[in-house]
N, C-alpha and C positions, 0 to 999 in steps of 0.2 A: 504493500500500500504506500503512496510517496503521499510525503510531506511536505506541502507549500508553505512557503512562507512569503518576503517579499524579495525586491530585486533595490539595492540600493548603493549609491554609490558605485555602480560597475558588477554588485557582486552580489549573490544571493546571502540574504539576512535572517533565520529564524527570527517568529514574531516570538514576543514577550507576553503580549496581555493576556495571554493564559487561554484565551479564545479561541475557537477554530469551529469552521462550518463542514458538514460533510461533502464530496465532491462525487457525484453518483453516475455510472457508466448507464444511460437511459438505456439501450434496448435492451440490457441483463437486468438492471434496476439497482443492478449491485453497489456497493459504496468501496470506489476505488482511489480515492484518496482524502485526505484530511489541510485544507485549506486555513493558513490564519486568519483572523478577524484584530485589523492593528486598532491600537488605541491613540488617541489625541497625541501623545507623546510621541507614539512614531510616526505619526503623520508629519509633526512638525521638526523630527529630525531629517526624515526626504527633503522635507522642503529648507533646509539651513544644508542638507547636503547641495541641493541642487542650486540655490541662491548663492552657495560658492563660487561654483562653477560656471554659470550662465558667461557672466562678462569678459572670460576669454574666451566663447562660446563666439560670444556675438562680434567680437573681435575679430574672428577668423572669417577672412574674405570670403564671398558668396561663392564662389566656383566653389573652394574647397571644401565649402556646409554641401553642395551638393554633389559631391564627387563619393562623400560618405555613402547617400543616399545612393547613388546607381551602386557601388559596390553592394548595399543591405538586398538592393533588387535582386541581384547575381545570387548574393548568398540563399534570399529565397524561393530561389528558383534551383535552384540546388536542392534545397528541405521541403520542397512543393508538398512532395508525396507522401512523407512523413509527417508536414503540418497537417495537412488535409485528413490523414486519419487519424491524430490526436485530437484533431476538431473534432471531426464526426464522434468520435468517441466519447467525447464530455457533453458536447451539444445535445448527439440525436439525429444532424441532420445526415443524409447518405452522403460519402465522400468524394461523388461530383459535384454534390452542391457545395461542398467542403469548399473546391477547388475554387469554384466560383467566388463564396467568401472573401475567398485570398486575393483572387486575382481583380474584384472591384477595389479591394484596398492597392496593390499596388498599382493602379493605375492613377489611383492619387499621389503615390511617389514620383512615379513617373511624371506628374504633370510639377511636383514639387522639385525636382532637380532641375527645371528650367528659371530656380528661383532669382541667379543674377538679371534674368531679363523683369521677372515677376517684382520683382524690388526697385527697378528704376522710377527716380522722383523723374517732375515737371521744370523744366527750366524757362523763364523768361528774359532773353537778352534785352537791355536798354529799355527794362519796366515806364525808367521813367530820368533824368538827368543824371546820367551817370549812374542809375541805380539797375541790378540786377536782384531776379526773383529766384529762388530753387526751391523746390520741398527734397525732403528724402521718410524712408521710410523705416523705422527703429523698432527692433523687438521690446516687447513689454517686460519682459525677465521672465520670472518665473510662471506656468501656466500650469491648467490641469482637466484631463479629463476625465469624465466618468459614464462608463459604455456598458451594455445590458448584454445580457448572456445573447441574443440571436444572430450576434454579427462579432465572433468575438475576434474575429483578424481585419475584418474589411472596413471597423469603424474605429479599433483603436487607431489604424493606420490613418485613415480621414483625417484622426486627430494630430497625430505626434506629428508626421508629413509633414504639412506644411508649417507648424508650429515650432518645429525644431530647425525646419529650413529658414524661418525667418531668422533665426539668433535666439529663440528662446532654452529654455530650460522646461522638462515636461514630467508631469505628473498625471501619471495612469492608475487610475481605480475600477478595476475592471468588477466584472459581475463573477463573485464569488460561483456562483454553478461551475462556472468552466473556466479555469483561471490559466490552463495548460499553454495554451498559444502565444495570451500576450506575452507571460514570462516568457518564451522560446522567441518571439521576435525579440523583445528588449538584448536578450545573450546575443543575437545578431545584429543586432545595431553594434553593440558593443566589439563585433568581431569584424565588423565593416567600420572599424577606425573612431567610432562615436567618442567624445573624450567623457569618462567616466562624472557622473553624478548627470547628465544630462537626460537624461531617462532614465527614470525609476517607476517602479511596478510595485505599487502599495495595496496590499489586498484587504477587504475589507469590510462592512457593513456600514447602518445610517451614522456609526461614530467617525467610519473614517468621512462618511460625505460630509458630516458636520464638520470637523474638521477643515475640509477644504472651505468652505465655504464662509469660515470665520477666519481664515490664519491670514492675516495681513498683510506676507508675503508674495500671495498667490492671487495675481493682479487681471486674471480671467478662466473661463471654467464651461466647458464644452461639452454639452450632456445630452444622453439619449434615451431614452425610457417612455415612462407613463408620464399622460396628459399630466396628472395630478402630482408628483412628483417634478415632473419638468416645470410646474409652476414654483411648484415650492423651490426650487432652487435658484430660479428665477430672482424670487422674491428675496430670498437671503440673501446669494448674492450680491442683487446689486443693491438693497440695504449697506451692504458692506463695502459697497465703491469698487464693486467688478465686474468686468464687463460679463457677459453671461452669453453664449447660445445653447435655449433649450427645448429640446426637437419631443414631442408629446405623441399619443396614440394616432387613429387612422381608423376609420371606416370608406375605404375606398369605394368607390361605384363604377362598375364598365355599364356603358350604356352600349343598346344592341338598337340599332337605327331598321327597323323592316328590309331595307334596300343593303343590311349588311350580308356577307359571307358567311351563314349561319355554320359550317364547318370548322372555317378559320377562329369565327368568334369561341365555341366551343371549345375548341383548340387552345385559346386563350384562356379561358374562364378555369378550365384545368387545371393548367399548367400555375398558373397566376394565383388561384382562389387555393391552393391543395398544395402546392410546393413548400416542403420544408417542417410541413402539418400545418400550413398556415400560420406560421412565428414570423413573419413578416408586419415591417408598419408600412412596406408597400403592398401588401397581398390584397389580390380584387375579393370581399368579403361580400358586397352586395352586387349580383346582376339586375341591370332593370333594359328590360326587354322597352319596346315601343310598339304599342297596340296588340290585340288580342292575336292577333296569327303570329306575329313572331314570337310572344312568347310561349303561346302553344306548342311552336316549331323548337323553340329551345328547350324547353322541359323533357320531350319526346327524345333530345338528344343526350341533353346531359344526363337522365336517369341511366341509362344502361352505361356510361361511362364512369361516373362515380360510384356504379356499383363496382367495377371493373378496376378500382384504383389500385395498384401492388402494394400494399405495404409491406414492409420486410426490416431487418437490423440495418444498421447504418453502413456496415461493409457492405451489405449487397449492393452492387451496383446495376442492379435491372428492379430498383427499387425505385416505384415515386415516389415515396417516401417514408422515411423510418418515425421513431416514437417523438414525444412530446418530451421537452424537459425533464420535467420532476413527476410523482405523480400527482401534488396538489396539481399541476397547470391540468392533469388531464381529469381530474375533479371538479374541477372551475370551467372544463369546457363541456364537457357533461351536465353539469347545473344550467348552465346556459341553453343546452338543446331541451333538456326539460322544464327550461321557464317559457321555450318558444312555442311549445307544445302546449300548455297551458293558457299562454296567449292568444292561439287560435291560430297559429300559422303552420300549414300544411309541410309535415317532415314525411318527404317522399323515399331518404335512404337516410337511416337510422346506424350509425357503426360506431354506438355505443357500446357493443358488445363484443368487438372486435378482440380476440386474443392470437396470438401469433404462437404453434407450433416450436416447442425447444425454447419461449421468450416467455413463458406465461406471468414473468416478474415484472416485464419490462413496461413502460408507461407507454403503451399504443393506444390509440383510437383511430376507429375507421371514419373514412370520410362523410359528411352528416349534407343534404340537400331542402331546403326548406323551400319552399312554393309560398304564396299568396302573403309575406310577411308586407305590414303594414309600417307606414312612421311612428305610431304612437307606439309599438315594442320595443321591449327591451332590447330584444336580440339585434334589431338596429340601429338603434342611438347607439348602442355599448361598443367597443372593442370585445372580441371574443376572444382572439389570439390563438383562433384552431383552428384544426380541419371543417370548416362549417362554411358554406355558399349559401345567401338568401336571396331567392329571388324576388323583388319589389316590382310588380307590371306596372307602368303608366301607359295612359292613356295614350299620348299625345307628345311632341318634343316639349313643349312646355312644360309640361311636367317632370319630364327627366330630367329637362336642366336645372328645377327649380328642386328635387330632392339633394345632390349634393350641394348644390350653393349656401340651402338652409340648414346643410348636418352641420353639429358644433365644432367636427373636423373638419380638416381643411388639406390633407398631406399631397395624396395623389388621386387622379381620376382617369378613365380610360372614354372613348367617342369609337365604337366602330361602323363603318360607315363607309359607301361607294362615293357617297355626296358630300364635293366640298365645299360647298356655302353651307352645308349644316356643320362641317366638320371645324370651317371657319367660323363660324359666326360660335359655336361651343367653345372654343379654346378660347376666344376672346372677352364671353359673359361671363363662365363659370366660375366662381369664387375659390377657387384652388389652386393651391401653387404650382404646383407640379403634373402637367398635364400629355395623354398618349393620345395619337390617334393612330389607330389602329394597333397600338405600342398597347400591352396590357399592363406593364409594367415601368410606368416612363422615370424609371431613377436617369438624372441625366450624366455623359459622360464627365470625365475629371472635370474639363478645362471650362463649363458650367459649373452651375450651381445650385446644390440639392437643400431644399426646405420648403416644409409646409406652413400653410398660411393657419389663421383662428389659432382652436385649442391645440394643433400638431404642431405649433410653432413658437417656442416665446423670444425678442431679441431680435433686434434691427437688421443680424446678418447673418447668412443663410454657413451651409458647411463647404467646404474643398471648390473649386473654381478662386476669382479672383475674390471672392468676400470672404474667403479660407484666410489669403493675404495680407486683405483689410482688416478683419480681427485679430491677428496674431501681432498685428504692430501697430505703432502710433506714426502721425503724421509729423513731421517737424519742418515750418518753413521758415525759409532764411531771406533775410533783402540785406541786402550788401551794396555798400558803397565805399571807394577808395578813394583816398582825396587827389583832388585835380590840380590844386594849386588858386582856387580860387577861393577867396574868402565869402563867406555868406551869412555872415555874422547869427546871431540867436535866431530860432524861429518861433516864435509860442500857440500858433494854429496847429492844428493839426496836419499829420503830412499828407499829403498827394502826392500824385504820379504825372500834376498835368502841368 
C-alpha cells in the first residue's frame, strides 16, 4: 500500500498532522493507498519554501522558463503510458480516456512555452515631447491551485503551465481521491530542470484550502470544482486581496434542430453525455430534441444504444467506460435517478443495478436514460455528475434557446444542426460561455480560452489561452523621459501628451 504524503521543496515530505485520507482503486473498490491531509502549518511552510525561491524564478529569462517546459513535454511523453494507467487506476476512468486527460493538459504547455512571445509589453514611441510609453508584464510571486479529482493531469497542468511560465512560484492542492499523477508530474518538472521549491504538491482537505486562501503570501488561486465551493472560495479569496479564478458545476444542453443528422447527433449525445461515467463539467447531461418527430426519432435511437453501453475496469480498453469515483459518488447518482423517478420523469434505461462480473466491489453504474424530464426537477436544475442523459422536448427553437440561457449554469452548450442562420443566430443569443456547433463537447483549444459564464464561473478571467497570461501576472507601465537639454522649469497641471 504506498504512502503519500507531499512534494516540497524538490522533494517528497511525509505529512505530520497525523491525518490521512484513504486513496481507493475504483473498479476493485479496494483501498490502495493512504494519502496525507496537511495542516495550516504545512501549508505555510510550501508557501515560505516556494516564496524563496520564486525571485530567481522570475529572474531567469523567458526562453529559459520555457525550455524547462518543452523538456517536462518530452519527459511526458516518455511516462504517457505509465501516467495514463496510474490515472485510470485512482480515477476510474479507462486508460484512453487517461490519455486524453494528459494530453489536453499538455497542450497547455505547449501553448505555454511560447511564453517569451506571450509576455511581450506594448511600446509607444514619441507618446508625447520626448516622452516614450512601454508596459511589461510581471509574475505575481507566489500562486496556487486547487483541482478536483476528474481531471487530475489535464487541469493541474492548465494550472502550473502557464503560471510557472510567467515567473511565478506554484502551489498545487490536488483532490485527495487521486493524488498519484500530480505528484508524478511535479518529480518531472523537477527532472526537466525546474529549480527546486517552484512547484510543490500539498495534499490535502478544506484545512489545507483554508489555508490557501488566508496565507498572505499567496497573491492568486485557480480552482475547479463545485458551483458552491467555487463561490466560497471566490469569496475568501478575494476578501483576502487575491485574485481568484473559480470554474463551478454545469448542466450542459445539446440541442437537436429537426433538420439535424439524427445518427451523428446520437453519436454525440453518447459519446458526450456517458464518457468517463459522466465526471465531466463539460459532459452533455440534458438533450433537448426540437418538436415532436425529432425527439421521437431520438429516443427510438438512443434507447437501444445506452442499453448497449460497455462498461468494464479501467484497463479494459474496449470499454466506454469504467466505475465512478468513490462509492458515495455512485450513491448520490443513484439518489438522483430515484428522485427523477419520483418527479415524474420517464426512466426509459434504469442501470442502477449494474454489477460487473470478477468487480462486484467496485463502484459501477450502468448508464440511466430519462424521457419527458421537465425544468421544474431536480434532476435538471442539479448537476448529477453520472452516467444519466435527460431528455427535455421543446417545442419550438425558442424554446431550446430559452432552457439553457435560463439554467443557473452557464459552462458549455452544444447546437446540432444542417442550418446556419439557426446555428448562427444560437451561438450569438445563448447565455453560455462556451459554445459547439455540431462540436458536442466544445472545451476550446490551448491558444483560446476555457470558462463558463453564471454559476460555472466566478472571476473576471477565464483558464489557459491569453487570460491564463493575464492572470498569472500584473501589468506595469512605464513613461520615460530623458532630458534634452532644455529647461522647462516646474509644471503644476497635470501632464499631457499634447
Amino acid at each position: 500500500m504506498r504512502d503519500i504524503g507531499h512534494f516540497i521543496g524538490g522533494k517528497h515530505v511525509p505529512g505530520t498532522s497525523g491525518r490521512k485520507a484513504d486513496v481507493f482503486e475504483p473498479m476493485t473498490g479496494e483501498v490502495v493507498g493512504k494519502v496525507a491531509l496537511a495542516s495550516t502549518e504545512e501549508m505555510r511552510a510550501a508557501v515560505e519554501n516556494a516564496k524563496a525561491a520564486q525571485p530567481a524564478w522570475a529572474a531567469t529569462n523567458p526562453q529559459r522558463r520555457a525550455r524547462v517546459l518543452m523538456k517536462f513535454l518530452e519527459l511526458v511523453q516518455r511516462e504517457y503510458d505509465a501516467l495514463a494507467e496510474l490515472l485510470a487506476r485512482e480515477h476510474g476512468k479507462t486508460v484512453p480516456d487517461a490519455k486524453g486527460d494528459i494530453q489536453r493538459g499538455l497542450e497547455v504547455i505547449e501553448f505555454a512555452c511560447g511564453i517569451p512571445h506571450l509576455l511581450k509589453g506594448d511600446f509607444s514611441d514619441g507618446a508625447g515631447p520626448g516622452i516614450d510609453l512601454y508596459s511589461m508584464r510581471q509574475p505575481l510571486g507566489v500562486v496556487a491551485g486547487i483541482t478536483p479529482f476528474n481531471f487530475p493531469a489535464m487541469i493541474p497542468m492548465w494550472k502550473f503551465g502557464p503560471a510557472i511560465a510567467c515567473g511565478n512560484a506554484f502551489i498545487l492542492k490536488p483532490s485527495e481521491r487521486d493524488p498519484g499523477v500530480p505528484m508524478r508530474l511535479a518529480e518531472l518538472m523537477m527532472e526537466a530542470g525546474l529549480p527546486a521549491g517552484i512547484l510543490n504538491v500539498v495534499n490535502g482537505d478544506k484545512v489545507a484550502v483554508d489555508a490557501i486562501l488566508d496565507d498572505p503570501d499567496i497573491h492568486a488561486i485557480g480552482f475547479v470544482g463545485s458551483s458552491a465551493i467555487a463561490q466560497y472560495i471566490y469569496a475568501r479569496g478575494a476578501a483576502n486581496g487575491k485574485r481568484v479564478q473559480g470554474f463551478g458545476g454545469a448542466k450542459n444542453h445539446m440541442i437537436i434542430m429537426p433538420d439535424a443528422d439524427m445518427d451523428q447527433a446520437v453519436d454525440a449525445l453518447i459519446g458526450a453525455g456517458y464518457g468517463s461515467a459522466g465526471e465531466r463539467c463539460m459532459a452533455i447531461s440534458v438533450a433537448v430534441p426540437v418538436g415532436q418527430e425529432a425527439a421521437d426519432r431520438l429516443i427510438e435511437k438512443l434507447i437501444p444504444r445506452v442499453e448497449s453501453l460497455k462498461i468494464g475496469p479501467s484497463t479494459d480498453p474496449t470499454a466506454d467506460f469504467g466505475p465512478l469515483v468513490t462509492r458515495e459518488a455512485v450513491e448520490r447518482v443513484k439518489g438522483y435517478v430515484g428522485l427523477g423517478v419520483q418527479e415524474g420523469a420517464k426512466l426509459l434505461v434504469d442501470g442502477r443495478n449494474f454489477t460487473l462480473q470478477g468487480y462486484e466491489n467496485g463502484f459501477y453504474m450502468g448508464g440511466c436514460l430519462f424521457d419527458n424530464v421537465t425544468p421544474d426537477m431536480r434532476i435538471y436544475k442539479e448537476e448529477i455528475f453520472g452516467p444519466v442523459l435527460s431528455v427535455v422536448r421543446a417545442p419550438d427553437y425558442k424554446e431550446a434557446l430559452r432552457l439553457p440561457t435560463e439554467h443557473e449554469y452557464g459552462n458549455g452548450v452544444a447546437i446540432f444542426t444542417r442550418d446556419g442562420d439557426a446555428a448562427r443566430d444560437f451561438a450569438s443569443k445563448v447565455n453560455v460561455g462556451m459554445v459547439g456547433i455540431n462540436v458536442p463537447i466544445p472545451v476550446p483549444l490551448a491558444y483560446h480560452t476555457f470558462g463558463g459564464w453564471k454559476r460555472s464561473g466566478f472571476g473576471d478571467l477565464n483558464q489557459h489561452g491569453p487570460d491564463g497570461v493575464r492572470f498569472y501576472t500584473k501589468t506595469k507601465t512605464v513613461t520615460a523621459r530623458w532630458p534634452s537639454g532644455i529647461k522647462d522649469g516646474a509644471d503644476f497641471n497635470i501632464p499631457t501628451m499634447g
